[in-house]
C-alpha positions as CSV (number, residue, x, y, z in Angstrom):
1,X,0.0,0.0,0.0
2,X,1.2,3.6,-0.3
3,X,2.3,5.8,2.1
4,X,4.3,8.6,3.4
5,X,8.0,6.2,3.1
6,X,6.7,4.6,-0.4
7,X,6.3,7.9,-1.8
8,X,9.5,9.7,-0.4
9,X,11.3,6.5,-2.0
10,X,9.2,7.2,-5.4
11,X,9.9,10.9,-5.1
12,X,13.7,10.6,-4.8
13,X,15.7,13.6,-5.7
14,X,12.9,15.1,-6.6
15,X,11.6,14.8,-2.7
16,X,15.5,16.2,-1.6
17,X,15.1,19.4,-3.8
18,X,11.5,20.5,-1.9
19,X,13.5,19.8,1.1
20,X,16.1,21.7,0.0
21,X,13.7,24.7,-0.8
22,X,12.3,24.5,2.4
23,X,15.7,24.9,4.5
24,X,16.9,27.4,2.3
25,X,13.5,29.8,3.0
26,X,13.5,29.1,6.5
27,X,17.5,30.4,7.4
28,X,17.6,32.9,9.8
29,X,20.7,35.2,10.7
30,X,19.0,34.6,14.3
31,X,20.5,32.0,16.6
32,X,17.8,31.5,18.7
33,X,15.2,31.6,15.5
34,X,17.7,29.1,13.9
35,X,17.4,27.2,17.2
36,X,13.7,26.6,16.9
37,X,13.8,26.0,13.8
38,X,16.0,23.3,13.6
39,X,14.0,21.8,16.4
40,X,10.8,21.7,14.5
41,X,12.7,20.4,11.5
42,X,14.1,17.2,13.6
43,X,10.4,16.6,14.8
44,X,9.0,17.1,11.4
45,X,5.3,15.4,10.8
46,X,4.6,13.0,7.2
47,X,4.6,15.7,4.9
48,X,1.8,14.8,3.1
49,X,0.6,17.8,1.5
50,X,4.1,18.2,-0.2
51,X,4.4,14.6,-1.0
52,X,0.8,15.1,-2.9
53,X,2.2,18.6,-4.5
54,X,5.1,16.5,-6.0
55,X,3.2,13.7,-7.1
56,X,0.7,15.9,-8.4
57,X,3.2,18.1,-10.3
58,X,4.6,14.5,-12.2
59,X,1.3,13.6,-12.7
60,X,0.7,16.7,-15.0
61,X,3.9,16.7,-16.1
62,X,7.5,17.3,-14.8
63,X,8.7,19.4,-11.8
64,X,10.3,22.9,-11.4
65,X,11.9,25.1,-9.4
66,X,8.4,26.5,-8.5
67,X,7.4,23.2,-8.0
68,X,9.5,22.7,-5.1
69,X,9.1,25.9,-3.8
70,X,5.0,25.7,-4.1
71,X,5.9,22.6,-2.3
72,X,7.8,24.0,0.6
73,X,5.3,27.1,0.7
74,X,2.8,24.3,1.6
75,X,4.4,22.6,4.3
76,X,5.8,26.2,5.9
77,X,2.0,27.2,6.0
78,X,0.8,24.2,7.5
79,X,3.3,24.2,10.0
80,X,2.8,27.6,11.1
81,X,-0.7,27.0,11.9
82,X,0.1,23.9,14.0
83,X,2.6,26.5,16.3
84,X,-0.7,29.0,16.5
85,X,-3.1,26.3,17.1
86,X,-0.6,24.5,20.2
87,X,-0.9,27.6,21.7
88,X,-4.2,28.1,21.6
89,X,-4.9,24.8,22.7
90,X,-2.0,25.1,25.4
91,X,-0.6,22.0,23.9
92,X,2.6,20.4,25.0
93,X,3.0,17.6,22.8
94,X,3.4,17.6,19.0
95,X,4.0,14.8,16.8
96,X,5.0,12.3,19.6
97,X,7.1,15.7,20.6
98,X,7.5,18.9,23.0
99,X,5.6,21.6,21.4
100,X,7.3,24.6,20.3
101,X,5.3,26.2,23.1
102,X,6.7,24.0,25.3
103,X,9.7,23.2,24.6
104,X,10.6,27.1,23.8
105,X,7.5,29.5,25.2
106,X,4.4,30.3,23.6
107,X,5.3,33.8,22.7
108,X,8.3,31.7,20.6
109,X,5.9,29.2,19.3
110,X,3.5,32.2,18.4
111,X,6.4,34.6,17.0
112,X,8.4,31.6,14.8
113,X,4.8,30.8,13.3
114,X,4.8,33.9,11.7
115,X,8.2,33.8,10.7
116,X,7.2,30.3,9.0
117,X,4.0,32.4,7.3
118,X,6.2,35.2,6.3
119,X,8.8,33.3,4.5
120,X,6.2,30.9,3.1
121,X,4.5,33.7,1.3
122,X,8.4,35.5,0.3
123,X,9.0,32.6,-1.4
124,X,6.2,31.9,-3.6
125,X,6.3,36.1,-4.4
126,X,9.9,35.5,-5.1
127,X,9.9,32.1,-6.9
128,X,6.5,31.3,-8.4
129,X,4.1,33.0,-10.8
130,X,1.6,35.3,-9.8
131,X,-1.7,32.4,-9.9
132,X,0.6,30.2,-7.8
133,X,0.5,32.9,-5.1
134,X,-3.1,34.0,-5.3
135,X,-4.0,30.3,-4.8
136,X,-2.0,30.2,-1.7
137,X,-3.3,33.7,-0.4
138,X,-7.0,32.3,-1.1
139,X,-6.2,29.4,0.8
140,X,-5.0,31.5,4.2
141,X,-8.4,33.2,4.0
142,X,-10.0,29.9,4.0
143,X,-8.6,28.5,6.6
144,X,-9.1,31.7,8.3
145,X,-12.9,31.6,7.7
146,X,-13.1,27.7,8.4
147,X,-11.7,28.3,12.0
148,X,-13.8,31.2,12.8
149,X,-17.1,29.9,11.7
150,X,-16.3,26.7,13.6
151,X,-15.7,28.8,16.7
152,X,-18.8,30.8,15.7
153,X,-21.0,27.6,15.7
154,X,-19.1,25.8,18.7
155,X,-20.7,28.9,20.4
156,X,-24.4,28.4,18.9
157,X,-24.4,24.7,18.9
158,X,-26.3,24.7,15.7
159,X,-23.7,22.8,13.3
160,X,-25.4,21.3,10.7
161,X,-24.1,18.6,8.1
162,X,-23.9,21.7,5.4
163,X,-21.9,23.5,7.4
164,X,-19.3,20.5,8.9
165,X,-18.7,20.9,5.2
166,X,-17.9,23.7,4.9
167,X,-15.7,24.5,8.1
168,X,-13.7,21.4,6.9
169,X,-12.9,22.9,3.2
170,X,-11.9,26.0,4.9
171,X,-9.6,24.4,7.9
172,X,-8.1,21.7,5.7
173,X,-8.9,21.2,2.2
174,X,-8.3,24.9,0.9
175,X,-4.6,24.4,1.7
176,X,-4.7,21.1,-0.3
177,X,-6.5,22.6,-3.2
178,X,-3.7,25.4,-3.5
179,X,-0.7,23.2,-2.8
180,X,-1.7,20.8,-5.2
181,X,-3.3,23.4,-7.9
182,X,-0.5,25.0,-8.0
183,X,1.8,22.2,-8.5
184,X,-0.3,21.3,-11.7
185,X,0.2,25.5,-12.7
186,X,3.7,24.3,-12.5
187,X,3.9,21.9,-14.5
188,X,1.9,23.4,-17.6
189,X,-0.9,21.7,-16.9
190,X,-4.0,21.9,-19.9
191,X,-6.9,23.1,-18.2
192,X,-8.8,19.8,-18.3
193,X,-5.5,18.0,-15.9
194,X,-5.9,21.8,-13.5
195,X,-9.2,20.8,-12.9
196,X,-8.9,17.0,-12.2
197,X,-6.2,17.7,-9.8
198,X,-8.4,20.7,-8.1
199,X,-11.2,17.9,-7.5
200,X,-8.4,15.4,-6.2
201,X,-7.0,17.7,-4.0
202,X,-10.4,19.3,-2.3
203,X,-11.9,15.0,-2.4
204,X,-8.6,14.0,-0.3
205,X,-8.3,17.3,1.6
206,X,-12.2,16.7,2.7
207,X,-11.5,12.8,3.3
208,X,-8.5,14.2,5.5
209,X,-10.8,15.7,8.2
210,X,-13.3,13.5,8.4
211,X,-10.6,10.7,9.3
212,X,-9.1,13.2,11.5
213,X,-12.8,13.7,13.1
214,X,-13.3,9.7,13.6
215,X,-9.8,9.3,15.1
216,X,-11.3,11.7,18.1
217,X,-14.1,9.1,18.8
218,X,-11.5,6.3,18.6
219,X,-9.2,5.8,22.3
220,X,-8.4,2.7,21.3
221,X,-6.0,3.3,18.7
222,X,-2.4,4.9,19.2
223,X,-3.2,7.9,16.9
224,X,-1.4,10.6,19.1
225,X,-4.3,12.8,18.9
226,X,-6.3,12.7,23.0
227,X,-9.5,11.5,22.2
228,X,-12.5,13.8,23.2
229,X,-10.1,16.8,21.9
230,X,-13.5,18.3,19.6
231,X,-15.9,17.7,22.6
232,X,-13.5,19.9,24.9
233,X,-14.3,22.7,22.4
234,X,-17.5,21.6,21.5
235,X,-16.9,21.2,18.0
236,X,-19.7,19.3,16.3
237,X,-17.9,17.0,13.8
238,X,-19.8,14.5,11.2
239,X,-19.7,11.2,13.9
240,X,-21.5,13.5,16.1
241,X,-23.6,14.5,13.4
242,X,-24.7,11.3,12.1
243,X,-25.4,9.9,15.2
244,X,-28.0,12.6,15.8
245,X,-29.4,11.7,12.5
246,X,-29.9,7.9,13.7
247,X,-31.4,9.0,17.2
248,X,-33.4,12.7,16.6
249,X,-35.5,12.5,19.8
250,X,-32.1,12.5,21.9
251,X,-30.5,15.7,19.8
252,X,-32.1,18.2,22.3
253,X,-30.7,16.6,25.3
254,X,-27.1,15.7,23.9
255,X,-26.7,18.8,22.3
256,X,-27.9,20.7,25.8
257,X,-25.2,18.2,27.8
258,X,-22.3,19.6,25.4
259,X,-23.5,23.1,25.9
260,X,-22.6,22.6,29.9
261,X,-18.8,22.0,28.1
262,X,-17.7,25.9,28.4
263,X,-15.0,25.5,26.0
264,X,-11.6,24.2,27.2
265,X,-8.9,26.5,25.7
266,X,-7.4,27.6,28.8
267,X,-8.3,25.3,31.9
268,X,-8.8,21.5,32.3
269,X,-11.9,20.0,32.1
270,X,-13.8,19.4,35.1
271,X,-14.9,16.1,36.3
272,X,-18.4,17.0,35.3
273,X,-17.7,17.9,31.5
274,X,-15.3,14.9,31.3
275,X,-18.2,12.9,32.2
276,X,-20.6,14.7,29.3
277,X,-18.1,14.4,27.1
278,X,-17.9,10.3,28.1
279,X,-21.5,10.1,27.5
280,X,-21.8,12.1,24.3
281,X,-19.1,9.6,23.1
282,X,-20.6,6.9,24.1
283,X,-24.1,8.4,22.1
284,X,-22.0,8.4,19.2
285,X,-20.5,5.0,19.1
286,X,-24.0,3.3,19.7
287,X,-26.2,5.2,17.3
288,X,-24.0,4.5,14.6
289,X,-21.6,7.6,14.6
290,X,-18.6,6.3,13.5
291,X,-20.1,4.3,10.4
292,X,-21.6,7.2,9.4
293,X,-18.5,9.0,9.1
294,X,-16.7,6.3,7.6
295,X,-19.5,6.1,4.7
296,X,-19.0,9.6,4.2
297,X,-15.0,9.0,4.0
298,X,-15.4,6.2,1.5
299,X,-17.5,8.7,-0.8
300,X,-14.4,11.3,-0.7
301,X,-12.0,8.9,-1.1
302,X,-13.8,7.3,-4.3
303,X,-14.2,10.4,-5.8
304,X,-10.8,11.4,-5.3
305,X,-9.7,8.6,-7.4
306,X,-12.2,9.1,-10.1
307,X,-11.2,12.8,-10.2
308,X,-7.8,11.2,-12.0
309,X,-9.6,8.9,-14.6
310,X,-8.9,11.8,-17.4
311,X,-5.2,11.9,-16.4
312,X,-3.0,9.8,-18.5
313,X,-1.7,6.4,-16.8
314,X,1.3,7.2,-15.1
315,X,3.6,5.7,-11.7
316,X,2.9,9.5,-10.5
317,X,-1.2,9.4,-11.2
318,X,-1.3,5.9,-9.3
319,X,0.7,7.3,-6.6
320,X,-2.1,9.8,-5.8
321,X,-4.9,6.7,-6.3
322,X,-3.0,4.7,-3.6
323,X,-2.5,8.4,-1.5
324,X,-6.6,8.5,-1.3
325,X,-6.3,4.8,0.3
326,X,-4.0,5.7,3.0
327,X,-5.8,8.5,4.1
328,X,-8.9,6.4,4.1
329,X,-6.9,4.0,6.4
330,X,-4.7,6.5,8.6
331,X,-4.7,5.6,12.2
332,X,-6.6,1.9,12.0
């Protein structure tokens, strides 16, 4: 099966150059910037979205300068929003790891995250065409968007299915869409390949979430994400919503039980929201949450795949079809 190694292997030289890219951009004549830097670097995550920007680049085509440098834009952006959102969440471990914010401070973790942004966004002004850039500028307003109007409906407790959508394009798929758009614009892509790659990257990119959303339902599997994270911040994610959809006459009360959660950012959870968010849990698992989800993730992932039947055959465009399975399967 495909994965993050297979692909690096696969990727070769071509994986070293977006690396490369990104060390280059991220140089500092600071010592203690430099510091953090290489710390995060050493702790790095799977680097999936710039494995899919490559892959996606050779399926259109061949690769570029701006190709690794769209690339390492990617990862730069997605990093820096980890180092915001650890903070936020006042979390201390990060890919098996110390935090930035708690290895270093939070004002460090906060402060190198915008150095991370910054230098993404020199690098695609200094390196890559103008489209290339506006894809990536539209994708930081997405995200921005995605996060606020989950806040906003974390506060209402009104999430509906339309809108789990939509916060999850914003959060995660938008940076997807640009990474891997933009690798295609690389590569000379013909309009018709743009466009299959566009509905690849926002399929995976919306199958990424929703796996991400059943691993928080799932304590039972080493995923290094705390389960009950989304209940703490009484995020309404699609388990949660398909459960409700099974068992109406309980929404009222569950959805009142979360509202007693007042939003852990800051504190720990008392004893009596650890217990709600037990219970709501529990809801989920026995009215059919999690296969509700899952059905949902096999639709994204299948129409991932089909969004590359146009592409010609290639060791590149299958690659990406094996990428949507791993997704599908990440953390079981």
């Amino acid at each position: 099966m495909v994965n993050t190694e297979s692909a690096r292997l696969f990727l070769g030289s071509d994986f070293d150059k977006y690396r490369q890219a990104l060390n280059v951009a991220l140089h500092s004549d600071e010592p203690y910037l430099n510091a953090i830097n290489k710390y995060v670097l050493g702790v790095r995550g799977k680097e999936i979205r710039p494995i899919l920007s490559l892959l996606a680049g050779l399926s259109c085509g061949s690769l570029s300068e701006q190709s690794y440098c769209s690339a390492a834009a990617t990862e730069m952006l997605h990093t820096a929003t980890l180092m915001h959102d650890d903070v936020v969440d006042q979390a201390n471990m990060r890919r098996g790891a110390l935090s930035v914010s708690a290895m270093f401070s939070a004002p460090a973790a906060v402060l190198t995250g915008d150095f991370w942004l910054a230098r993404s966004l020199n690098l695609l002004v200094s390196k890559c065409d103008r489209e290339i850039t506006l894809n990536f500028s539209n994708a930081i307003r997405r995200m921005s968007e995605g996060e606020l109007l989950q806040l906003d409906k974390a506060d209402r407790l009104d999430t509906t299915e339309e809108d789990y959508f939509r916060i999850i394009y914003g959060k995660t798929a938008a940076l997807f869409v640009a990474s891997l758009k933009s690798a295609a614009l690389a590569a000379g892509a013909d309009d018709l390949s743009k466009d299959c790659i566009e509905s690849y990257a926002e399929h995976i990119g919306l199958a990424f979430q929703i796996r991400d959303d059943i691993l928080d339902y799932s304590p039972n599997l080493d995923t290094g994400k705390l389960p009950g994270a989304d209940l703490k911040e009484r995020k309404i994610t699609l388990p949660l919503l398909g459960a409700l959809k099974s068992a109406p006459q309980k929404a009222e009360f569950i959805l009142s039980e979360i509202g007693k959660i007042e939003g852990v950012f800051t504190r720990q959870s008392t004893p009596q929201e650890e217990e709600i968010i037990a219970n709501v849990s529990d809801f989920v698992i026995k009215n059919g949450g999690i296969e509700y989800a899952d059905e949902k993730l096999s639709e994204q992932i299948g129409l991932a795949a089909d969004s590359l039947s146009p592409l010609p055959s290639s060791d590149a465009r299958q690659m990406l079809i094996g990428f949507a399975e791993y997704v599908g399967k990440r953390g079981r």
